[in-house]
C-alpha positions in Angstrom: -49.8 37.9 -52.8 -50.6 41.8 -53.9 -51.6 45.3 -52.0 -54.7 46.9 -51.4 -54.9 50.8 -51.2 -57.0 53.6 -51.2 -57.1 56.3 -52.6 -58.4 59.5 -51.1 -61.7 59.5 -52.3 -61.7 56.5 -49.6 -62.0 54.1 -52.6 -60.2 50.7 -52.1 -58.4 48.9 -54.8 -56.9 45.5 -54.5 -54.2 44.4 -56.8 -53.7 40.5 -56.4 -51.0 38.8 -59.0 -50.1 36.2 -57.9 -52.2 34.2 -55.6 -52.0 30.6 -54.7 -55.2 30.2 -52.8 -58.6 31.8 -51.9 -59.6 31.5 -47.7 -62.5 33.1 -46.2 -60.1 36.1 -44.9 -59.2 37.3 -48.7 -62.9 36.9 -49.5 -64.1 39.2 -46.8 -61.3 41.8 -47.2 -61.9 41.6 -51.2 -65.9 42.3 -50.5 -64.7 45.7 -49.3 -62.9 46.9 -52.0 -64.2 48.6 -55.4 -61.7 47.6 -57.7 -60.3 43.9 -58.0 -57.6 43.2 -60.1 -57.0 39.4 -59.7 -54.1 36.8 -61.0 -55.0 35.6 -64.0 -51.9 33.8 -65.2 -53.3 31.0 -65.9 -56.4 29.2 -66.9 -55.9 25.4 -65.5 -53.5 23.9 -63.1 -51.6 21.9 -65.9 -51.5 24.8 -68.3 -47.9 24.5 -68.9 -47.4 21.0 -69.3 -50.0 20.9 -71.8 -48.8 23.6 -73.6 -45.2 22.9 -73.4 -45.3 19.3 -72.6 -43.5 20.2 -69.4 -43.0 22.3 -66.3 -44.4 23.1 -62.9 -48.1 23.3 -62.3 -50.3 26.8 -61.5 -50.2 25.7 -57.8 -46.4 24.8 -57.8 -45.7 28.4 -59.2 -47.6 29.9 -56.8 -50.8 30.7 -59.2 -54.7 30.0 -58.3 -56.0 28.8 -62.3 -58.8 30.5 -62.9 -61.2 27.6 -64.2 -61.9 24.5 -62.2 -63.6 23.9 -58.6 -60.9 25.5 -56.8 -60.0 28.5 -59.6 -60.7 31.9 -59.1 -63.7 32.0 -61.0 -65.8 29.4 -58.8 -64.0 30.7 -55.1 -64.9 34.2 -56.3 -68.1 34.2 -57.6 -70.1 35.5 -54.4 -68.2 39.0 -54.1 -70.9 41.3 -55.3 -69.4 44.9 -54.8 -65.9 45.0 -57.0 -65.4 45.7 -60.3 -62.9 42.8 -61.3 -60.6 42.2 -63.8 -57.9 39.6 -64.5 -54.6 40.8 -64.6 -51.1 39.6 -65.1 -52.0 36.7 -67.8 -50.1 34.5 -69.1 -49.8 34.2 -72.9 -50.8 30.8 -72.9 -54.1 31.7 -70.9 -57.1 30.9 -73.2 -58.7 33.2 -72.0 -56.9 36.5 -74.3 -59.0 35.0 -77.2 -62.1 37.2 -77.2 -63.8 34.8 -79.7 -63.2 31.1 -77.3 -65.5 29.8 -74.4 -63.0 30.5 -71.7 -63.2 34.5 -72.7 -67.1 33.8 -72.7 -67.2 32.3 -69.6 -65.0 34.9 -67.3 -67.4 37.9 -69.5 -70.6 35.6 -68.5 -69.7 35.2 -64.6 -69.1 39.2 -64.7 -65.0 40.0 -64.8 -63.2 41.5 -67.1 -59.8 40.4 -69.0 -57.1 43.4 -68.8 -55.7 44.7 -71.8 -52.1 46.3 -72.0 -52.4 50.4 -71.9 -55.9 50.7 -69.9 -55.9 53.3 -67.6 -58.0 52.5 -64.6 -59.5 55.5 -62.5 -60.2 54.4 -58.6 
């Protein structure tokens, strides 16, 4: 599921890539970290087989999708204290394309989208 650490500042960084669910336990333990950097492989369940017209599902691969009742994005919305940012995406993931809805709607609800080469102090 991913790591959280902290540096010596006592700041708390979680690094999650590759999440298949959200419970009340990750919610509290995210709440208390500054930094969130959160699977973002993929942005619906069937993402794949759409795509490719075949394969395993989000779920299946171990994956939360980000969009949807149960993504990320809705199961997520209440943490207030981390910064947060999608990381380890997919190519597929509509979400890359700064000008569609999907990249609109993860800026609008407050996260971020990783690019390759950013530097992140903690």
């Amino acid at each position: 599921m991913g790591v959280i650490a902290s540096s010596s500042s006592g700041r708390r960084m979680a690094y999650m890539p590759a999440v298949p669910d959200v419970d009340d336990s990750l919610l509290k333990q995210l709440e208390e970290t500054d930094l969130l950097l959160f699977d973002g492989t993929f942005w619906s369940d069937d993402e794949l087989i759409r795509v490719q017209g075949s394969g395993s599902t989000a779920g299946e691969m171990g994956h939360i999708p980000v969009s949807g009742a149960e993504g990320s994005l809705r199961k997520l919305a209440g943490l207030q204290r981390p910064r947060k940012v999608f990381v380890h995406i997919n190519n597929t993931n509509p979400m890359l394309d700064e000008s569609g809805p999907e990249y609109a709607q993860v800026r609008a609800a407050g996260w971020e989208v990783a690019e390759d080469g950013w530097s992140l102090d903690l």
